[in-house]
N, C-alpha and C positions, 0 to 999 in steps of 0.2 A: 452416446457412449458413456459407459461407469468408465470412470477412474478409478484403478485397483493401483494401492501400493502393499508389495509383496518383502517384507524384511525377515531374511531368514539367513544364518552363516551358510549353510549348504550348497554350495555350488550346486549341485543335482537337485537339489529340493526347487531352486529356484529355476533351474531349467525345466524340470518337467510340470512344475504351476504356471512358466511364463507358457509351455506348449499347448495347458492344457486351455488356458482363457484366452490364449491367442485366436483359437481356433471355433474359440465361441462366436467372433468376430464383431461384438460389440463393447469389445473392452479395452482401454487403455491403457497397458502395464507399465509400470517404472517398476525398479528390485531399488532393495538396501542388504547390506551384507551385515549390518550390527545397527542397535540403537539409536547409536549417533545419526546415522547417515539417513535413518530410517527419520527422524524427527525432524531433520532440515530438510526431507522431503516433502513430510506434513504439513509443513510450510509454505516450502516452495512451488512444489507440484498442486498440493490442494487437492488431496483425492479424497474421492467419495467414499472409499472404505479402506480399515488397512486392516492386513495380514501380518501378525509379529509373533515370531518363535521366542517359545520362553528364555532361551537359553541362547545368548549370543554376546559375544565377547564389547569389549569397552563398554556398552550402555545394553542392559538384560531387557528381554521385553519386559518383563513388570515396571523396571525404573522411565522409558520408554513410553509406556502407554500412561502411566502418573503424569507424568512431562505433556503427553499429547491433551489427555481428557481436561489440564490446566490451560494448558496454551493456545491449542488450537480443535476441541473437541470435535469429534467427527464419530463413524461407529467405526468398532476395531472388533474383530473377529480373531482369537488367539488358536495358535496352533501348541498341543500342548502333547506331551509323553503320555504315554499309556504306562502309567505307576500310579504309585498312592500320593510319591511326590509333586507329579504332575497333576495330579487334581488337588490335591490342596495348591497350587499356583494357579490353576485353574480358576476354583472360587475365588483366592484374593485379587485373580484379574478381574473377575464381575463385580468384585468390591469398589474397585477403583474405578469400571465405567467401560468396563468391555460388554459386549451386549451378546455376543456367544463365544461358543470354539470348536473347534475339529479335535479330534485325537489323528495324532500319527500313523500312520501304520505301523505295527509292534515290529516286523518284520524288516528284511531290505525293502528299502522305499520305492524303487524299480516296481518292486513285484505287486506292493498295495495303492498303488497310485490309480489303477483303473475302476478300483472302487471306492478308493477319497473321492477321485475327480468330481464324479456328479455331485454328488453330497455337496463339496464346499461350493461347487456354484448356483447350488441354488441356496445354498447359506449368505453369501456374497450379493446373491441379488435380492435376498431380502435385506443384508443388512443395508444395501444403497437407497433400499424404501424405507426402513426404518428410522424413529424420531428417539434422538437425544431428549431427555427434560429438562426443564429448563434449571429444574431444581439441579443436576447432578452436577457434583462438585463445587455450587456456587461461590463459598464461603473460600476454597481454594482457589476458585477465576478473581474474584474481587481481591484475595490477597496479592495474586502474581500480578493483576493493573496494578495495584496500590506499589508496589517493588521495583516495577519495570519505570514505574513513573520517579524513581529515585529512593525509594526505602532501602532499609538493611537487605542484607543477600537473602536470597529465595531457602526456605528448606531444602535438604537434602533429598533425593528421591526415594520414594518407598517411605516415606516416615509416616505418610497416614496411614498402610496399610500397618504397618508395629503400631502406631497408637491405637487403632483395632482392635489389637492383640491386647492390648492393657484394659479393653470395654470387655472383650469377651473373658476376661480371666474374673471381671468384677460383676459377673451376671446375676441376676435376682438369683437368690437359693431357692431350690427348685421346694415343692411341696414333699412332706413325707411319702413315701409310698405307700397306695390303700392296702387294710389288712385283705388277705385272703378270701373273706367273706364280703368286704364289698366289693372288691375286685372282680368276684365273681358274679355280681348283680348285674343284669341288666343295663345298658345305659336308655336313658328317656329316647336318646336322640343321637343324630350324629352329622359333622360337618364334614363337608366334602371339596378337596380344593383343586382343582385341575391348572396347570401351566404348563408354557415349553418354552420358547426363547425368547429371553429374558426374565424369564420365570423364577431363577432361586435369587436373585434380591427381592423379587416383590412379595414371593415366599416368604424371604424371613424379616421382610418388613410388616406380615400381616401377624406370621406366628411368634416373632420377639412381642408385639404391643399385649398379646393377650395375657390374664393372671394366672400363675400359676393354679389354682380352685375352679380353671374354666371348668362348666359344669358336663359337657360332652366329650369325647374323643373326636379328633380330628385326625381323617386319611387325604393324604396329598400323593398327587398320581403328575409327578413333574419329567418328563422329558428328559433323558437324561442314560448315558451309558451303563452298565452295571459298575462299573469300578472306580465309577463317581456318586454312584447315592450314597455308601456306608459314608465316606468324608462330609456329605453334604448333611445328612442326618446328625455327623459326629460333632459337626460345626455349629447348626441350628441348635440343639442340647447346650453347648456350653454358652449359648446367647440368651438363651429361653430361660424363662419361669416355669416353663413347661416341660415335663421329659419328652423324648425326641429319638425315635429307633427304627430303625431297617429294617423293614419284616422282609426276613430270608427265612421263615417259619411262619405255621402258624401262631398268630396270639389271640388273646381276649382281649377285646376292644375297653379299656377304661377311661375314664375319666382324668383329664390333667395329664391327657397322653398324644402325642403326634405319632402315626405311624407314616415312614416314606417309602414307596412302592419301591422295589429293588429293582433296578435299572434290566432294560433289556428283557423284561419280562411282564408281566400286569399284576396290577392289584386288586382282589376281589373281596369282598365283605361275605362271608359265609354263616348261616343258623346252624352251632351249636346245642345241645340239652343244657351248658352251662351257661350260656350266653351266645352271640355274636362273637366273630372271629372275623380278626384279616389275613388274609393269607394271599403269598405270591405263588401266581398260576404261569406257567408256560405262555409266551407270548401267543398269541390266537392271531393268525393270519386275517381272520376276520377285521381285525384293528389296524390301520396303517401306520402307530405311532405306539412308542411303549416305554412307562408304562398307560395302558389306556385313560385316557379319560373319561369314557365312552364306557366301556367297561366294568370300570368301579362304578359309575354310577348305575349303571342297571342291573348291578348287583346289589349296591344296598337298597335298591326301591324292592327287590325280591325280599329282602329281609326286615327296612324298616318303614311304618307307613311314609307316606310324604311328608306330612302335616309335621314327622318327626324330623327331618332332612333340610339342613341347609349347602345349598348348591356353590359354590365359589369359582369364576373362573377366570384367570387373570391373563396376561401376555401370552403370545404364539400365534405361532403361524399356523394354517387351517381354520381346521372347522372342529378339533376333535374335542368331544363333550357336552357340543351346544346342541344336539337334538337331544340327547338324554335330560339334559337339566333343563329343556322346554320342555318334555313329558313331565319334570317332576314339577317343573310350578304349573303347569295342567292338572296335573293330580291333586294339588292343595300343598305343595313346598314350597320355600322361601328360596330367592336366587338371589345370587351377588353378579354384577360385571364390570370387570376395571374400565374405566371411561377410558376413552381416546388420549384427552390430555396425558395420560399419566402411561399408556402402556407399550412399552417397546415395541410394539409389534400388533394390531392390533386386526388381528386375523380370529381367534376362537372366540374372546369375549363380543367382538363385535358381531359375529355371527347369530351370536346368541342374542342381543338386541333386535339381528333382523328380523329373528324366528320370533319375535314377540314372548322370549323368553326371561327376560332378565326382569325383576321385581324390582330391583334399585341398580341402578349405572352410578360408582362410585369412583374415584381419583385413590389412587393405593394407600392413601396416607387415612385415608374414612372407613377404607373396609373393616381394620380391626376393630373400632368402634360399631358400625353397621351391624356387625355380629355381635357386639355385646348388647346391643339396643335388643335383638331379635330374642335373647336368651332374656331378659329379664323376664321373669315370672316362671321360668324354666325350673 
């Protein structure tokens, strides 16, 4: 049996998720009706995954799942609005050690509940397989021992996600932007990053380490709603050294640039007379996941040789990306795959190991090194 704890204010929201995993019949549901209740459950109950709506009165999910990823870590799956507001809460619940989330139904919840259903339970059963690091929040577990054992009172909740806010306001100054003419040049090469869940922390643990003068462009094709990439792009920019944009158009691929596929659709790499270009395509049925990973990459092997092409594929679930980036280190490309240890989920990079694909199997904290090693003499 998973143990599902479900904390949500909504009466109805909580009745129609207890009907819908009751009926799975290998789940064991407890509710919370607010944070509080929901935390002395985490506790007491001990379940295997929890469910926290952003918004719930006495204790909010963000202050909530802070309290949890300290006290009693477990994976927590957030239910979040379909707004700009709910995805920027969205991302700072992945900051804090949320490992996914659902969106809402924008609608009455009656009416979109038949097609949340499936989705969250197979979101739910992977996060009951999924692995916590041992690294997250460390620094925060050893202070709440160190407190609980008699120290001064604990911080207030949500204060690491604001000291966040004071890293990202002091982020490296990004590089000038190139004139016109080398913007329009060619790049030698270019890097390629595929994730899904648990994917945008280990995203922008890869894309914050690198220098602003990285010498390629990098396209990241991350799993991910449409009306969560602009925030996530908008986010990664004010972290980075490196500029950071949503290709909802075509652009010219440069240097010292992240482009992120726009949600709910794919990312492709296209041949220009000017240059390479990325640009967002119509999701292709052909792909079970979007933006593809699968995709992007056999579109830039149409455009760039291999030998020019580094592969990167980090956390998620499936397989999407890992036969493309084993064609590409067949062809003479360089691959990256997040090792076991380190990845939420460890479905697409591991795949990519199977296939005799992956060049180096790295732990999240080496890949942005791994690529700056690859680029020397670039």
């Amino acid at each position: 049996m998973i143990k599902l704890l479900i904390a949500d204010d909504s009466a109805l929201m909580r009745k129609l998720l207890g009907g819908i995993f009751s009926a799975e019949g290998d789940f064991d549901v407890r509710f919370a009706r607010n944070g509080k209740e929901a935390l002395a459950l985490a506790k007491s109950f001990e379940p295997d995954v929890v469910t926290l709506d952003v918004h719930m009165p006495e204790m909010d999910g963000l202050a909530c799942l802070d309290r949890i990823m300290v006290e009693t870590p477990r994976p927590v799956v957030m239910l979040s609005a379909f707004t700009d507001e709910g995805a920027a809460a969205t991302f700072q619940a992945l900051e804090l050690g949320a490992i996914d989330f659902m969106v809402k139904p924008a609608g009455p919840v009656s009416l979109g509940i038949d097609e949340l259903g499936p989705r969250l339970v197979e979101k739910i059963r992977i996060a009951a397989a999924a692995r916590l690091r041992r690294s997250l929040r460390l620094r925060d577990r050893v202070r709440h021992r160190i407190e609980q054992a008699g120290s001064p009172a604990r911080p207030q909740p949500g204060s690491r996600a604001r000291t966040r806010g004071s890293v990202a306001a002091a982020a490296p100054r990004k590089r000038a932007a190139p004139s016109p003419a080398r913007g329009a040049a060619e790049p030698a090469g270019l890097v390629l990053i595929g994730a899904s869940t648990g994917g945008p922390p280990a995203v922008e643990s890869v894309v914050a380490s690198l220098p602003g003068d990285f010498p390629w462009p990098i396209v990241v094709a991350q799993h991910l709603p449409a009306s969560f990439t602009g925030t996530f792009a908008a986010r990664l920019d004010a972290l980075c050294a490196l500029r950071v944009v949503e290709v909802a158009r075509p652009v010219p691929l440069r240097r010292g640039h992240v482009y992120i596929g726009r949600g709910d659709a794919d990312i492709i790499v296209a041949p220009r007379a000017s240059g390479p270009i990325a640009l967002s395509a119509p999701a292709s049925a052909d792909y079970a996941w979007h933006p593809s990973v699968e995709r992007l990459v056999t579109s830039a092997l149409a455009v760039f040789p291999a030998a020019g092409l580094v592969g990167v594929l980090l956390t998620g679930m499936g397989s999407d990306g890992a036969d493309a980036m084993t064609r590409l280190k067949a062809e003479g490309g360089r691959t990256i795959a997040e090792s076991e240890a380190t990845a939420v989920v460890w479905g697409m990079p591991g795949e990519l190991v199977k296939n005799g694909g992956a060049g180096i199997v790295a732990p999240i904290g080496e890949i942005a090194a791994t690529i700056l090693d690859m680029m020397d003499g670039e």
